[in-house]
One Martini backbone bead per residue (centre of mass of N, CA, C, O) as a GRO file, in nm:
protein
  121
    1UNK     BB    1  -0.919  -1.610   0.007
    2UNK     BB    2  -0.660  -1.736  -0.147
    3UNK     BB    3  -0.551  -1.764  -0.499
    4UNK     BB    4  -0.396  -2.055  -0.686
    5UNK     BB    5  -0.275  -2.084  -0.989
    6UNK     BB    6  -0.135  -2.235  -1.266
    7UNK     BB    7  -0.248  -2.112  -1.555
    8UNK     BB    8  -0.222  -1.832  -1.811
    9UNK     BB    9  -0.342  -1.665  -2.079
   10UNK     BB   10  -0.380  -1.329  -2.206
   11UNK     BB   11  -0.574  -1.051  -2.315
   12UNK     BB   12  -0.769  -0.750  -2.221
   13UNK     BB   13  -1.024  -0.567  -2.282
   14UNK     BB   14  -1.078  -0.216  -2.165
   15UNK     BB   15  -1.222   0.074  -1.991
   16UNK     BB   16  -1.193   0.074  -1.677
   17UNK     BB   17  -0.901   0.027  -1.546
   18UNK     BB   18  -0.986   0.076  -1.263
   19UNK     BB   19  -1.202  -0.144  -1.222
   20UNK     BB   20  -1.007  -0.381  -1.319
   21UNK     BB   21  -0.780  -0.382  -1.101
   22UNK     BB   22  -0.929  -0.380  -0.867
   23UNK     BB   23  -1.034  -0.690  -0.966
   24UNK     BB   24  -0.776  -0.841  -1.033
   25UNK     BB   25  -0.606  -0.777  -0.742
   26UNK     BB   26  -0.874  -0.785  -0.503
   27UNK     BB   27  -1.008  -1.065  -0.576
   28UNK     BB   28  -0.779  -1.218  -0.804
   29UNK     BB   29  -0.472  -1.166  -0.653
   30UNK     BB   30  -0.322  -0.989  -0.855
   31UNK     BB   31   0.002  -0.814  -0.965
   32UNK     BB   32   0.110  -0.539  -1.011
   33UNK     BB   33   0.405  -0.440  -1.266
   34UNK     BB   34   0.239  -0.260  -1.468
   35UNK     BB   35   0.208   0.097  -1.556
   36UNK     BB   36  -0.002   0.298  -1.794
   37UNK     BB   37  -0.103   0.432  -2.001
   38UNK     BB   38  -0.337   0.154  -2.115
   39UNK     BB   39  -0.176   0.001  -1.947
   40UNK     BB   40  -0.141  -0.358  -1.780
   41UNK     BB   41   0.095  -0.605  -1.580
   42UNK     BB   42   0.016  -0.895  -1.451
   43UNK     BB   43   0.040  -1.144  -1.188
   44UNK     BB   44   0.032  -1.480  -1.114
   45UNK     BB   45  -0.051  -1.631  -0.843
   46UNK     BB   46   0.114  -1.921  -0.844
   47UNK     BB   47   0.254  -1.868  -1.141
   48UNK     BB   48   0.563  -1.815  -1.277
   49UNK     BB   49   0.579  -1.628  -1.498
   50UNK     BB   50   0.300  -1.497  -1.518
   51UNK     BB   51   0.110  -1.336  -1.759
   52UNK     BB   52  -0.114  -1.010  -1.811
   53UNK     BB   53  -0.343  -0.767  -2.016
   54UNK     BB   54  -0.472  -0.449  -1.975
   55UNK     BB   55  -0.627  -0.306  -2.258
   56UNK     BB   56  -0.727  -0.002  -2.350
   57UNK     BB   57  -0.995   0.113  -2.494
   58UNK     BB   58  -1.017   0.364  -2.774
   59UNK     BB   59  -1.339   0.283  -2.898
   60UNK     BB   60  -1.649   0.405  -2.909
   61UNK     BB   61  -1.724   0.119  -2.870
   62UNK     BB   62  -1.747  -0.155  -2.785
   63UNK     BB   63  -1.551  -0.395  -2.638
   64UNK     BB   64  -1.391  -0.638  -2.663
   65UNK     BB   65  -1.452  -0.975  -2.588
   66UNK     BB   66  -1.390  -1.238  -2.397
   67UNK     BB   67  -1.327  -1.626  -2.405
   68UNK     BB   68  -0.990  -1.714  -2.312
   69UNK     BB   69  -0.984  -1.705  -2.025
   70UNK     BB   70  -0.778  -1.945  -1.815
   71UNK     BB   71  -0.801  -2.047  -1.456
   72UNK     BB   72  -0.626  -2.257  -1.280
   73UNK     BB   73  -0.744  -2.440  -1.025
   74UNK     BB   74  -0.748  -2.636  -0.691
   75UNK     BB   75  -1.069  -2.496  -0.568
   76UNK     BB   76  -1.362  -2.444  -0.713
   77UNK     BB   77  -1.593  -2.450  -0.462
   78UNK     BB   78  -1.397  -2.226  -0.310
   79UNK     BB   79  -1.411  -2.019  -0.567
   80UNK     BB   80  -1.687  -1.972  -0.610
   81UNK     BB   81  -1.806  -1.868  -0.313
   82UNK     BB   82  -1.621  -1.646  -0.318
   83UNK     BB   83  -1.727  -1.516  -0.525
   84UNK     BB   84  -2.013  -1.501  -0.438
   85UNK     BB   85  -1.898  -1.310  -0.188
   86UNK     BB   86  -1.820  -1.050  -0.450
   87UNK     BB   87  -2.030  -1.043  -0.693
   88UNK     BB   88  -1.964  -1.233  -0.893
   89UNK     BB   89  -2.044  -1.307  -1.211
   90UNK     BB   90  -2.210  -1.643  -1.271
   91UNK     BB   91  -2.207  -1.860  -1.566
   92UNK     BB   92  -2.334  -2.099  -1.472
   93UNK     BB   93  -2.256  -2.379  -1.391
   94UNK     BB   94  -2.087  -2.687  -1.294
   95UNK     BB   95  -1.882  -2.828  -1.548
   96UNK     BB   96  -1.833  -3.175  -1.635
   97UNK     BB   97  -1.510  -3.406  -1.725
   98UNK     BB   98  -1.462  -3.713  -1.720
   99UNK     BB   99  -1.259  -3.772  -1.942
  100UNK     BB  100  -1.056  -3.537  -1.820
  101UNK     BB  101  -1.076  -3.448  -1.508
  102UNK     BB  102  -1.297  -3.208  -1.534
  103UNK     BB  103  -1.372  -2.881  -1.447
  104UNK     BB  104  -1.600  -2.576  -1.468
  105UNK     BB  105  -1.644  -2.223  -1.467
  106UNK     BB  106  -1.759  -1.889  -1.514
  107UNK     BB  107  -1.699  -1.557  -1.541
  108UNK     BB  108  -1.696  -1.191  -1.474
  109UNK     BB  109  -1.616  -0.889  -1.569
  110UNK     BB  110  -1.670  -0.545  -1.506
  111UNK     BB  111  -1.661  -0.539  -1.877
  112UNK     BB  112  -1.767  -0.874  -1.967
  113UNK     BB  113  -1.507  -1.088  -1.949
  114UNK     BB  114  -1.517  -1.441  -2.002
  115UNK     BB  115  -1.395  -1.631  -1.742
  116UNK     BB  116  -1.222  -1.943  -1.667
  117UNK     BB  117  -1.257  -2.220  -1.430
  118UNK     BB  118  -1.031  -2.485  -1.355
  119UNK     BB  119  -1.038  -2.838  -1.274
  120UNK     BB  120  -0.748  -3.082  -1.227
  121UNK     BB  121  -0.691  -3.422  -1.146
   0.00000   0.00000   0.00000
């Protein structure tokens, strides 16, 4: 399964930025379009002209977390599959608002960002 997002918002803090790229690139199909130490520009699949970036921390102690970056996608539960066919650290169950026609649920990053991915009906 090839994801296609919607909308995406944020830059994250990485330390790792190999084991970054090749999770948002590899996993979440988004395509490096700029690459330099410490920083990189990836594209969102299905998204035009949305981008997004991976600043590497270079601070000694642990690197700030993320808990902002939300990606819209058209098929929750065959997303979520997916991940969890990658191993990909999923937070807590599907939690549903049904009054504003939303699902959504978190996953993390290899640096341990917190991202969430909704489904809008």
């Amino acid at each position: 399964m090839k994801p296609v997002y919607k909308n995406i918002i944020s830059f994250l803090w990485v330390k790792d930025t190999k084991s970054s790229l090749d999770f948002y690139s590899d996993i979440l199909g988004c395509k490096i379009v700029f690459e330099s130490d410490g920083w990189a520009e990836l594209s969102v699949p299905g998204a035009p002209n949305t981008f997004f970036a991976l600043n590497k921390w270079a601070g000694g102690e642990e690197s700030p977390k993320n808990n902002f970056l939300t990606l819209g996608i058209e098929n929750l539960d065959e997303f979520r599959k997916f991940l969890e066919s990658q191993n990909v650290k999923i937070i807590g169950e599907i939690r549903e608002f049904a009054e504003q026609g939303m699902r959504m649920f978190k996953f993390q990053d290899p640096d341990g960002n917190t991202l969430t991915v909704s489904e809008v009906e």
